[in-house]
C-alpha positions as CSV (number, residue, x, y, z in Angstrom):
1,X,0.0,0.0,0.0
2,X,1.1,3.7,-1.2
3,X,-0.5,5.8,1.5
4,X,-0.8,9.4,1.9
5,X,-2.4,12.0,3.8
6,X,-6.0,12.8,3.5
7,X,-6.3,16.4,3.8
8,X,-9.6,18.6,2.4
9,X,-11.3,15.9,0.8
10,X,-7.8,14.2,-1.1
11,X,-5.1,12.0,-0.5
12,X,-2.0,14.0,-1.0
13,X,1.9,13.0,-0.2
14,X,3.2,15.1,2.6
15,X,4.8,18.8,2.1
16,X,8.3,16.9,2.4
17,X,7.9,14.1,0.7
18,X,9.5,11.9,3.8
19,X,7.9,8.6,4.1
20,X,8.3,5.8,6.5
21,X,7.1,2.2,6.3
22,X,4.6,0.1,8.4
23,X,5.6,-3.8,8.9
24,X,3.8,-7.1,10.0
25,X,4.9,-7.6,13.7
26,X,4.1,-11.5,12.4
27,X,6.9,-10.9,9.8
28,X,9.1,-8.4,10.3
29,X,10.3,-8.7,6.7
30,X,7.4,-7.9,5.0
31,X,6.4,-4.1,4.3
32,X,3.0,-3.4,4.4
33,X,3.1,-0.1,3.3
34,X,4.6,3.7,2.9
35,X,3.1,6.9,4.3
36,X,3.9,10.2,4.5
37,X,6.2,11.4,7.2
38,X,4.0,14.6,8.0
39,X,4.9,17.5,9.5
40,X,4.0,21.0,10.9
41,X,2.6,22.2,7.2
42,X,0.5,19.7,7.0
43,X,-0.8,19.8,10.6
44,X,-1.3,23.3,9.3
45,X,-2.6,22.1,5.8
46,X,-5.2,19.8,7.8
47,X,-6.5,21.7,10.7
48,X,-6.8,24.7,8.1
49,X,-8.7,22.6,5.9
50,X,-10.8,21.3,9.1
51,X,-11.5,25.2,10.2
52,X,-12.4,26.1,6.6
53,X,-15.3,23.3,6.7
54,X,-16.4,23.4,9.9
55,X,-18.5,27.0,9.4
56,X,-20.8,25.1,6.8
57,X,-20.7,21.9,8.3
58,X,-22.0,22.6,12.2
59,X,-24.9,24.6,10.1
60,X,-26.0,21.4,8.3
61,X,-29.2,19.4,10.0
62,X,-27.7,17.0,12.7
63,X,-29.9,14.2,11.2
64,X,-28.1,15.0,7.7
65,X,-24.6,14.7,9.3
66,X,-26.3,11.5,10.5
67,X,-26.9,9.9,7.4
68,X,-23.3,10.5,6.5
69,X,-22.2,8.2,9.3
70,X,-25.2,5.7,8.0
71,X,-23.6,5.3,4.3
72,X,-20.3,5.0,5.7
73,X,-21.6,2.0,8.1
74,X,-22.9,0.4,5.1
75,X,-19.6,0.9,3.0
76,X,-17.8,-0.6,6.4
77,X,-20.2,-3.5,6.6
78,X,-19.6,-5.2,3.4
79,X,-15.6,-4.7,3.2
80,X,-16.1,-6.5,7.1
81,X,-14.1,-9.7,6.8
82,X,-10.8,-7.3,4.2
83,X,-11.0,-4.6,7.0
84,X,-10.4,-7.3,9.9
85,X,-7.8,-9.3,8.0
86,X,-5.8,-5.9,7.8
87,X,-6.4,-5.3,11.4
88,X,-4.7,-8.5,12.7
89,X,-1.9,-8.3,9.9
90,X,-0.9,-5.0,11.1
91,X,-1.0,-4.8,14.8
92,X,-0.5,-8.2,15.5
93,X,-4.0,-9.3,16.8
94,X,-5.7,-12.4,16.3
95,X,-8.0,-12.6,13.5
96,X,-11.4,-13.1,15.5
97,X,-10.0,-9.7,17.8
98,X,-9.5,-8.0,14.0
99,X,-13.2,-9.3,13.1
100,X,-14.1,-8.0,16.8
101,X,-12.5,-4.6,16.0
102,X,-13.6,-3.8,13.1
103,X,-17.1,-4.8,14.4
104,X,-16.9,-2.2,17.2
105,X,-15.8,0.5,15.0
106,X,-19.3,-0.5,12.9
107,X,-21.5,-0.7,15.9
108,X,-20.2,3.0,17.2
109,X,-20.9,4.3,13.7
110,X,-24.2,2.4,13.8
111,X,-25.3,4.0,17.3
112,X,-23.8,7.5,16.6
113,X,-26.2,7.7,13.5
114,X,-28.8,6.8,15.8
115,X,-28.8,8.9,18.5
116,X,-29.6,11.7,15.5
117,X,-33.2,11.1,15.8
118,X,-33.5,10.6,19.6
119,X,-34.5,13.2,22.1
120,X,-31.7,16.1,22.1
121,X,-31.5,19.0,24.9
122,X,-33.2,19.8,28.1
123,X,-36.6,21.6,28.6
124,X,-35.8,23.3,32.1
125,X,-38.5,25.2,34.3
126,X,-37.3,28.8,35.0
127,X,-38.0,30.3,37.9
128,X,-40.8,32.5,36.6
129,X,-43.5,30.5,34.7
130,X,-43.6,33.0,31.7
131,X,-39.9,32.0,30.7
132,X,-39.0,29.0,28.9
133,X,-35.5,27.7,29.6
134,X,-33.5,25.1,27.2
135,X,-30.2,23.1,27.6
136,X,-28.3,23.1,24.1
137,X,-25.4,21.8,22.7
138,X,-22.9,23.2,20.5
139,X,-20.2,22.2,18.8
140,X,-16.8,22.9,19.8
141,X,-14.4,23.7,16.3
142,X,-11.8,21.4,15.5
143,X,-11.2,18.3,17.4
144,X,-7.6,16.8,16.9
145,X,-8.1,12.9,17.7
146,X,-4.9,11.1,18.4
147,X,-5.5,7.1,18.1
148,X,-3.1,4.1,19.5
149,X,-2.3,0.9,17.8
150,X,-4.2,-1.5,19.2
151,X,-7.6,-0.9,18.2
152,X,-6.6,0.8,14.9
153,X,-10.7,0.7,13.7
154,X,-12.1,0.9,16.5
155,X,-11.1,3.9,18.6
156,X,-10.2,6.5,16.0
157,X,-14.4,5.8,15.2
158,X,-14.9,5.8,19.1
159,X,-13.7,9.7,18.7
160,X,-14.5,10.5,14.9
161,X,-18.3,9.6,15.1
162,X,-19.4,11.5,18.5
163,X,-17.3,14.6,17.0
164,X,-18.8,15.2,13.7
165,X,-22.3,14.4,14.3
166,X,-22.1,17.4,16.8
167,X,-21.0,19.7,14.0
168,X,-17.2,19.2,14.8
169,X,-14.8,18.8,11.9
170,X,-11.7,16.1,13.2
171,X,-7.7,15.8,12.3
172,X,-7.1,12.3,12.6
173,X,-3.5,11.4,13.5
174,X,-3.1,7.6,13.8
175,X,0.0,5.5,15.5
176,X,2.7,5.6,13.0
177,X,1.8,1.3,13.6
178,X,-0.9,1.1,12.1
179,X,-1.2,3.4,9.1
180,X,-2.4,0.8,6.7
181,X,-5.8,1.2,8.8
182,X,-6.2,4.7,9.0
183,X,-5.5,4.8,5.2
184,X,-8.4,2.5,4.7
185,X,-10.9,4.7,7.1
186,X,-10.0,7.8,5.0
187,X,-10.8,5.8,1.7
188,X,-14.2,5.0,3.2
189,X,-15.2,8.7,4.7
190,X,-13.8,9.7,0.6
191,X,-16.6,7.1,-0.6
192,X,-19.2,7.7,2.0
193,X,-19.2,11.8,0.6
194,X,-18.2,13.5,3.6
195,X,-17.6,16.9,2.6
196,X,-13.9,18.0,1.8
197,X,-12.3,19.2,5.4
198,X,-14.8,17.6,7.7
199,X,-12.8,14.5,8.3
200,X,-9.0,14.5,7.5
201,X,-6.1,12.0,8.2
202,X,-2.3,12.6,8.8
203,X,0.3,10.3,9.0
204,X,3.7,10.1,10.8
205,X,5.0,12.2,14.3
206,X,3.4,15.3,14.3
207,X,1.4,14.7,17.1
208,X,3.1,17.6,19.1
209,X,2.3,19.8,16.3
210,X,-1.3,19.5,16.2
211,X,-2.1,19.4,20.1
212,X,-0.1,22.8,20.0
213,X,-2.1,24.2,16.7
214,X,-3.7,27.3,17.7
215,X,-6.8,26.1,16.1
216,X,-7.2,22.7,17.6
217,X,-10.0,23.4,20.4
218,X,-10.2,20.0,21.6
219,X,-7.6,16.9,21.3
220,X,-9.0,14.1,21.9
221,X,-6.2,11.0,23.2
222,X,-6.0,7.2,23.7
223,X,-2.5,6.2,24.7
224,X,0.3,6.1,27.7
225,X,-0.1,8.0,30.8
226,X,3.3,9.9,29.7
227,X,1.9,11.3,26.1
228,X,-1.7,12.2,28.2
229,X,0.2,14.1,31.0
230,X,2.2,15.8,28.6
231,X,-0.9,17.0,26.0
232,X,-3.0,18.0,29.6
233,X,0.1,20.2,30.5
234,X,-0.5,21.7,26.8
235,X,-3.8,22.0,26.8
236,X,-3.9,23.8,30.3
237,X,-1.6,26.6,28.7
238,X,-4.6,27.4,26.3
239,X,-7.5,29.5,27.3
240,X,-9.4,27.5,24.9
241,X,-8.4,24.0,24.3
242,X,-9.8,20.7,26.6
243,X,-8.5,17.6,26.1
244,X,-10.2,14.2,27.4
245,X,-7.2,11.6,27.2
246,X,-7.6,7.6,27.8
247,X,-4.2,6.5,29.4
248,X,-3.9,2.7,30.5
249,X,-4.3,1.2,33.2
250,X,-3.2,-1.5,36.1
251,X,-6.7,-3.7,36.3
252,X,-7.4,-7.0,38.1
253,X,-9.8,-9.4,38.6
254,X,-10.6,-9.9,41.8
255,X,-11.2,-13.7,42.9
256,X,-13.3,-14.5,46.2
257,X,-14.1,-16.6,47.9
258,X,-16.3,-19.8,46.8
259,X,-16.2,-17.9,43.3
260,X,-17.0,-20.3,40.3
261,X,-14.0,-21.5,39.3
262,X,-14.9,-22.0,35.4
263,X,-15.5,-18.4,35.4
264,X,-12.4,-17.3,37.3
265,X,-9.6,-19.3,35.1
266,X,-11.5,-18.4,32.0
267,X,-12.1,-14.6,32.7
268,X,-9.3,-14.4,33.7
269,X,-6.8,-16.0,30.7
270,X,-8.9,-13.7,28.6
271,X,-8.4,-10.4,30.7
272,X,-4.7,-11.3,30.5
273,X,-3.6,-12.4,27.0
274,X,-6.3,-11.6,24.8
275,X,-4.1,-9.3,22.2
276,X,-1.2,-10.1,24.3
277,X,-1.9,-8.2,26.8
278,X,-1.3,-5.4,24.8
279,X,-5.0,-3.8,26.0
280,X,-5.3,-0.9,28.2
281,X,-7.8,-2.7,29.7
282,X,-6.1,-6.2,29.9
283,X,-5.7,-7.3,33.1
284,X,-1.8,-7.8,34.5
285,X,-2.8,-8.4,38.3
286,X,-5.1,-11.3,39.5
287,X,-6.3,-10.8,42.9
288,X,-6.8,-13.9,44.8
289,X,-8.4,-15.3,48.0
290,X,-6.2,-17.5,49.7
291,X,-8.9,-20.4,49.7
292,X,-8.7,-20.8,45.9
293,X,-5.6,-19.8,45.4
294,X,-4.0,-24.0,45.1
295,X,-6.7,-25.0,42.5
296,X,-6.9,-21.8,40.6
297,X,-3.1,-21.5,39.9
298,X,-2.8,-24.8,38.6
299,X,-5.8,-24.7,36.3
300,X,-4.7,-21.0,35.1
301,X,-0.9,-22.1,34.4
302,X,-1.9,-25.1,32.5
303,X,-4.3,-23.4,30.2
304,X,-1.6,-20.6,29.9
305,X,1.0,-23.2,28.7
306,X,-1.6,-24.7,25.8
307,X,-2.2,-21.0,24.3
308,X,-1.5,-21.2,20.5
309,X,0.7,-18.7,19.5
310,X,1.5,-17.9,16.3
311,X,0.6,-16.1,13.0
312,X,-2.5,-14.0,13.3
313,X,-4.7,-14.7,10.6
314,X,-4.6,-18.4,12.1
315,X,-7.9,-19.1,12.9
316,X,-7.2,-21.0,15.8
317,X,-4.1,-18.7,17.2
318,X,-5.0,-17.0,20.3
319,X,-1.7,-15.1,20.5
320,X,-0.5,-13.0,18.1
321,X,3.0,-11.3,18.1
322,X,3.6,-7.8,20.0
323,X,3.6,-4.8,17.9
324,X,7.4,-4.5,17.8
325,X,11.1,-4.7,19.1
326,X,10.5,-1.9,21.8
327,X,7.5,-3.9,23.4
328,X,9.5,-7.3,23.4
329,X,12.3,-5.6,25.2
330,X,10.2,-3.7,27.7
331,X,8.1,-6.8,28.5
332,X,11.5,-9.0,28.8
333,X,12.3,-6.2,31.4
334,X,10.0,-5.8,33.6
335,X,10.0,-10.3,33.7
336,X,13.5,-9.6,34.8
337,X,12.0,-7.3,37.4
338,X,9.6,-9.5,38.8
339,X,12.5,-12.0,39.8
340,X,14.6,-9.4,41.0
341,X,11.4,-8.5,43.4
342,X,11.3,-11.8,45.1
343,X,8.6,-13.2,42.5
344,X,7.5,-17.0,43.0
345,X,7.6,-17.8,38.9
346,X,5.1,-20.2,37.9
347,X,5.6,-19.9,34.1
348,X,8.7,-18.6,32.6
349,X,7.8,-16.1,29.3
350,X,10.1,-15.2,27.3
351,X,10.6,-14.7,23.4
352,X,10.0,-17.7,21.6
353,X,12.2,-18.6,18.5
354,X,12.8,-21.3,16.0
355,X,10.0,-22.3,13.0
356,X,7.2,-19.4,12.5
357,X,8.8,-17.2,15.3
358,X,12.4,-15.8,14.2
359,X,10.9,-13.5,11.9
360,X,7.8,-12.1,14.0
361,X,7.6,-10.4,18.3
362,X,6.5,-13.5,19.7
363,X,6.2,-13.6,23.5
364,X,4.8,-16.8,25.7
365,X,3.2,-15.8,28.7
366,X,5.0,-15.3,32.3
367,X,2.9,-16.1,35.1
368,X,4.2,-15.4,38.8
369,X,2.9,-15.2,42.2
370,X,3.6,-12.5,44.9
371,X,2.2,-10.5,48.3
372,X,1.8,-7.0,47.5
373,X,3.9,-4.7,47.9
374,X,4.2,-0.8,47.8
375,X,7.5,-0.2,46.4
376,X,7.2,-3.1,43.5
377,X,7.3,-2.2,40.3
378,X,5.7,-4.9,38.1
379,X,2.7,-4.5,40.7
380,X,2.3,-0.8,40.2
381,X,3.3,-0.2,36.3
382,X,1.7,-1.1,33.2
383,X,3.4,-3.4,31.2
384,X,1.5,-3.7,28.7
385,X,2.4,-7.7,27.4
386,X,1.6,-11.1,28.9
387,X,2.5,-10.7,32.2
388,X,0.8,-11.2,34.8
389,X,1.1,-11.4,38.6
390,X,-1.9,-13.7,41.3
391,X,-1.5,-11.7,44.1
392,X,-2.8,-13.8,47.5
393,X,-5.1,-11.8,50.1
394,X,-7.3,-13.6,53.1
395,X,-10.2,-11.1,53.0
396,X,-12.5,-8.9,50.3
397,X,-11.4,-5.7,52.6
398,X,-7.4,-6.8,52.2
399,X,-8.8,-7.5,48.1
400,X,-10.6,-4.0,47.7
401,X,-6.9,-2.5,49.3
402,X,-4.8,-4.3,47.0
403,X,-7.3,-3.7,43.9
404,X,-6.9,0.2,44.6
405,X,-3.0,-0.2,45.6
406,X,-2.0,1.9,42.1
407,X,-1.9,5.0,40.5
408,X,-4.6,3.7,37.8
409,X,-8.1,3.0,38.1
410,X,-9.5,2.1,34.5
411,X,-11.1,-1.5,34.6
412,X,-12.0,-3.9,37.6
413,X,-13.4,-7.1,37.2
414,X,-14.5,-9.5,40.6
415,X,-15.6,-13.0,40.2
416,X,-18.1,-14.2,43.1
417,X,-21.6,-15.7,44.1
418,X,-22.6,-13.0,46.7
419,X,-24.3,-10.0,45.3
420,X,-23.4,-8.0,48.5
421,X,-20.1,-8.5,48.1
422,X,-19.9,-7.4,44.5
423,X,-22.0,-4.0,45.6
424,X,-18.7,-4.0,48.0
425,X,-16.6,-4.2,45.3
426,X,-18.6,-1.8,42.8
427,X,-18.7,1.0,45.7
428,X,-15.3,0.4,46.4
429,X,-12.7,0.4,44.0
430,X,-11.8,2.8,41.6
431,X,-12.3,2.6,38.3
432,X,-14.0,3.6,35.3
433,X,-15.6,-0.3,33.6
434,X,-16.7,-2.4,36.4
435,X,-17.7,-6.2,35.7
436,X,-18.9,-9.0,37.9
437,X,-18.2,-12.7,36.7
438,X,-16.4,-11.3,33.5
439,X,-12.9,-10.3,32.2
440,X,-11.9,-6.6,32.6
441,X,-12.1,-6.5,28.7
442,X,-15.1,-6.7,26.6
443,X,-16.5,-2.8,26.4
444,X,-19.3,-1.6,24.4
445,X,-20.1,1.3,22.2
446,X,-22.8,2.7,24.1
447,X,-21.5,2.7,27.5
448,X,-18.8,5.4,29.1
449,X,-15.3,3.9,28.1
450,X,-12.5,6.1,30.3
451,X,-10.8,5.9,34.3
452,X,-9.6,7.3,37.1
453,X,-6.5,8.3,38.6
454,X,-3.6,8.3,35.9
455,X,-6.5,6.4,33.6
456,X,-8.1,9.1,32.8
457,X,-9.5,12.7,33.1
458,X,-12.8,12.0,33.8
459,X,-14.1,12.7,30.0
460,X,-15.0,9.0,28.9
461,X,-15.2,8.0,25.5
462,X,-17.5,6.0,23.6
463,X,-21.0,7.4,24.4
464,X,-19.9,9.8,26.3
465,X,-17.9,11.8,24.3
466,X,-20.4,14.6,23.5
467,X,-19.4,15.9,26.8
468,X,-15.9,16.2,25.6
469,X,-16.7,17.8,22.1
470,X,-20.0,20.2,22.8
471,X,-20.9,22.9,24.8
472,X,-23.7,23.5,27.2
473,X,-25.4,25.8,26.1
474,X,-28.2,28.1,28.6
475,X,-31.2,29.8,25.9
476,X,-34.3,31.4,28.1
477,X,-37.6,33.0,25.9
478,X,-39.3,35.5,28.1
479,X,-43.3,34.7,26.6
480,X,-44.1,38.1,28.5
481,X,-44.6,41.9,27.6
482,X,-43.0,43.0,30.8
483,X,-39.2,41.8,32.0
484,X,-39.1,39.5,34.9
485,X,-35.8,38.3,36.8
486,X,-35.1,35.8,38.8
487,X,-33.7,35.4,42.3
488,X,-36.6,38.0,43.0
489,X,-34.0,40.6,41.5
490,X,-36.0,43.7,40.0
491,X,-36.3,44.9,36.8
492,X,-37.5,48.4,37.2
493,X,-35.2,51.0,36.2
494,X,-35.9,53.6,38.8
């Protein structure tokens, strides 16, 4: 694939004419594609382009910029099973999570066209009966939507649907890992009609660039807690920019007691390898009660140790690669870290090698025990690979401690029988996606996706974004002759 940017409504190279290649994480070897390595003219280029459109665009019927987002789901729709197979070749995932991507991605298009016809705005009683008060929305200008690797369909949809159904027009920047997919959503939004400038796409590290752009009023982020804290700090210095950023997370499931045991091992193999591990959601700490802490480590190592790893569009692979050399060494790292922490290791990851692997990031999953502890680091920092840690604890308070023992509160899963002490566990702990008898990964379109903590800023995604990219707007009609105020404030003039 040749790709280039898509900037006012066509795909253009970038002002320097840099490129740089994306690669299978499967097979290093092979070259997927080029795009263009973009840089502050084109940030400029795009976000002028966005500006230019948005005027026109925010005045056109919200159910019209609905039926936008309708023809592109059905474009989406019957390109399903190409879309997904791109997916998993470029960021590694296995083919059913591609098909599950891409899915997502379809149902938040689906859902965003539908709210267009749904009740929109408050009716508010004023004070004085012959006022009518409204809650409105408006749109906010250009949103700059910055997008991670992982779910390369999904989430740039998650931000790009909610923004320009509101009247926003969006600069897209994607991970420079998976440009192959962003290339592809640009070709359908060209085919669907959008109107030049609404939606544009920009390839390479310019990221910096746009947050900064003077005409960015709202960045929207998915990505490490580093890269958030750093666009907040830029954000802050503008009198007119927010930014809602999504930024990992240290989950768990939390086992109790007399839990069903199916359900733990299961959940819980699925919470911590699914996309190994490479989900901000994906859950690198299992919380254990002592009592089935004997049968549940032996069940969850041996169905860790029959994972099929291997190349991604293998149907029956449940481990794909990680996305590349820097991930490999970082999760080798922090295994190294674990047994320099005192760390009982009950399965020994490491790169594998030999046959299918020497050309692809393949990792096998590394499984250890320890108590919790403060100062460790593998407890405490996301890791983002298979790794995970069963941590032992005698009670649900000792559980709910441990569970909240980090700087992140994004995604909390607890596996038990007793409703009351799963209402402990909701009230509890902090996070933003709670689940009972379920893995800590599995969200849905049309619930609030987002954290806590260093998780989040407390603007969720998903359905929720309209908070992020509208105003609330106050509009009062005084049906009267004569001017009344409120707060028994007087209107005369002498």
């Amino acid at each position: 694939m040749k790709g280039k940017n898509y900037i006012n409504g066509a795909f253009v190279d970038s002002a320097s004419s840099e490129v740089f290649e994306s690669r299978n994480p499967a097979y290093c070897d092979e070259v997927l594609g080029t795009f263009p390595l973009s840089s502050a003219d084109d940030v400029n280029n795009a976000v002028l382009a966005a500006k230019t459109a948005y005027d026109t665009w925010r005045k056109i019927s919200r159910i019209r910029r609905g039926e936008y987002l309708d023809e592109l789901a059905q474009l989406l729709k019957k390109d399903r099973e190409a879309i997904s197979q791109l997916v998993s070749k470029e960021c590694g995932k296995g083919i059913a999570e591609g098909r599950a991507d891409v899915t997502e991605g379809i149902h938040m298009v689906q859902y965003i066209f539908g709210t267009t016809r749904m009740p929109y705005g408050d009716i508010i009683d004023s004070e004085i009966v012959e006022k009518d008060s409204f809650m409105r929305r408006r749109p906010k200008g250009v949103v700059a939507a910055i997008t991670p690797w992982n779910f390369p369909f999904a989430i740039p949809l998650w931000l790009i649907c909610p923004s320009v159904v509101e009247g926003n027009t969006v600069v897209l920047k994607p991970s420079r890992e998976t440009p192959c997919v962003a290339n592809k959503i640009a070709e359908y939004v060209h085919a669907a009609g959008f109107p030049p400038g609404v939606i544009n796409v920009i390839h390479g590290g310019c990221g910096d660039a746009l947050v900064r752009h003077s005409d960015t009023q709202v960045i929207l982020f998915t990505g490490s807690c580093e890269v958030g804290e750093g666009i907040k700090k830029i954000a802050a210095e503008s009198y007119n920019k927010m930014c809602a950023c999504e930024m990992g997370g240290k989950n768990a499931i939390i086992v109790l007691d007399g839990a069903n045991m199916e359900i733990a091992v299961n959940a819980s193999i699925l919470s911590a390898f699914k996309t190994s591990g490479q989900r901000c959601t994906s859950a690198g700490r299992l919380i254990l009660h002592v009592n089935m802490l004997e049968e549940f480590e032996k069940r969850f190592v041996e169905l860790a140790k029959r994972i099929k790893i291997g190349n991604p569009l293998d149907e029956e692979v449940f481990m794909g690669p990680v996305i590349n050399q820097a991930a490999t060494e970082k999760i080798l790292r922090y295994n190294d870290f674990a047994k320099n922490e005192g760390a009982e290791v009950l399965l020994d990851g490491s790169r594998l090698t030999g046959g299918g692997y020497d050309k692809g990031y393949f990792m096998s999953p590394f499984v250890y025990r320890m108590k919790n502890n403060p100062k460790s680091r593998v407890l405490h920092e996301e890791v983002f690979g298979p790794h995970v840690a069963i941590i032992p604890v005698e009670s649900i308070d000792e559980a709910i401690n441990v569970y909240n023992d980090t700087e992140y509160g994004l995604s909390c899963a607890v596996i038990t029988e007793d409703f009351r002490k799963a209402r402990r566990i909701r009230d509890d702990c902090e996070y933003g996606l709670g689940y009972v008898n379920l893995p800590t990964i599995g969200a849905e379109v049309h619930l609030p996706f987002g954290g806590l903590k260093k998780s989040g800023t407390g603007l969720p995604s998903a359905s929720t974004l309209i908070d992020a990219v509208t105003h609330r707007t106050a509009w009062t009609v005084n049906h009267d002759l004569e001017i009344k105020m409120a707060q028994g404030l007087s209107a005369k003039l002498s």
